[in-house]
N, C-alpha and C positions, 0 to 999 in steps of 0.2 A: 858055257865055254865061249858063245858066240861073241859074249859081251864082253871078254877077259879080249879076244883078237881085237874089239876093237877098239877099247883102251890103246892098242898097242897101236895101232895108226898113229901115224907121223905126218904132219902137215906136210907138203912141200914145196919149195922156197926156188923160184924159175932166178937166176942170177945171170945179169947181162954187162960183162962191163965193154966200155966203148969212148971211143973220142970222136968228137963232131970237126969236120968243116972249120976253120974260122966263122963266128957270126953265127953258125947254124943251132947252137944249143938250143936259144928260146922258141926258134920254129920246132926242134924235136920234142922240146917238153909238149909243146902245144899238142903234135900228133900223140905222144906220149898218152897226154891224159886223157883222148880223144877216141884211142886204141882200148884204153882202161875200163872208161864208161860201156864198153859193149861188153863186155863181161858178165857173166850171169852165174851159174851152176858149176860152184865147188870154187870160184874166186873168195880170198878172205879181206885180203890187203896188199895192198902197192906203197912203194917206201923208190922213189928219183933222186938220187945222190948227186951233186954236181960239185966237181973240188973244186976250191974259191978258187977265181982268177983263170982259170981254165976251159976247157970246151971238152972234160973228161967227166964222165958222168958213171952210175953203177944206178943199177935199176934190178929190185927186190921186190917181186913178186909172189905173194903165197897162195897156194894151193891145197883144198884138203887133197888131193891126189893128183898125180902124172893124166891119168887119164882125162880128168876133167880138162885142165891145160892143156891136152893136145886137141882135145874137141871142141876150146871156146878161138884157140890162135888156129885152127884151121878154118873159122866161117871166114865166108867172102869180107864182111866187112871189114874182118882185121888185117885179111893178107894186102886188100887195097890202103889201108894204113900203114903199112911195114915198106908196101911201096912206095908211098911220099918218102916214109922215115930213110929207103937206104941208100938214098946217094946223099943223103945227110954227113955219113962215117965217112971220117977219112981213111978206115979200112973197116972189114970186115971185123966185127967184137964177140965178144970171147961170152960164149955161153955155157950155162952150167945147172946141173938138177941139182940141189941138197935137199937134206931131210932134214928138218926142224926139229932140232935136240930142246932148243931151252928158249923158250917166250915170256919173259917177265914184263909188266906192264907198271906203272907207277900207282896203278891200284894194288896190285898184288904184291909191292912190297913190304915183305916186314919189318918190322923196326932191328935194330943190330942188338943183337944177344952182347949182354955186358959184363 
């Protein structure tokens, strides 16, 4: 039964959206990636969205679990990275937990039923 629950686990997906500063985006990617690389235990993938012409960005982080997330953004070295990144925002950005419904990858897909 053990292994039917955890099938049932759902990735999940840390979701940030936010606007920079004028000029400030390529410094926040920089921290960004910088934040990323310390990550260890239960991170899968990072996906920094930036809409052209803007200093608006969405950052899509996945997680096998909440938990791991809250254990890898609470080490020192990430909160000292969050604090270069937050006087980057020109306000405070909008965060969110979802759970990973549907991951297709361009290996995994099939060809279209005809």
């Amino acid at each position: 039964m053990s292994d039917f629950q955890d099938f049932l686990k759902h990735e999940q997906a840390h979701v940030v959206i936010g606007e920079f500063k004028p000029g400030c985006f390529c410094e926040a990617q920089q921290l960004y990636n910088k934040a990323v690389a310390t990550y260890r235990e239960g991170f899968k993938e990072a996906l920094l969205l930036r809409e052209p012409g803007s200093e608006r960005g969405i950052s899509i982080i996945l997680w096998d679990s909440v938990d791991h997330m809250d254990e890898q953004q609470r080490s020192d070295t990430h909160q000292a990275i969050l604090k270069q990144m937050t006087p980057l925002f020109t306000q405070q950005p909008h965060n969110e937990i979802y759970e990973l419904a549907s991951h297709i990858t361009a290996a995994e897909k099939q060809p279209a039923m005809v």
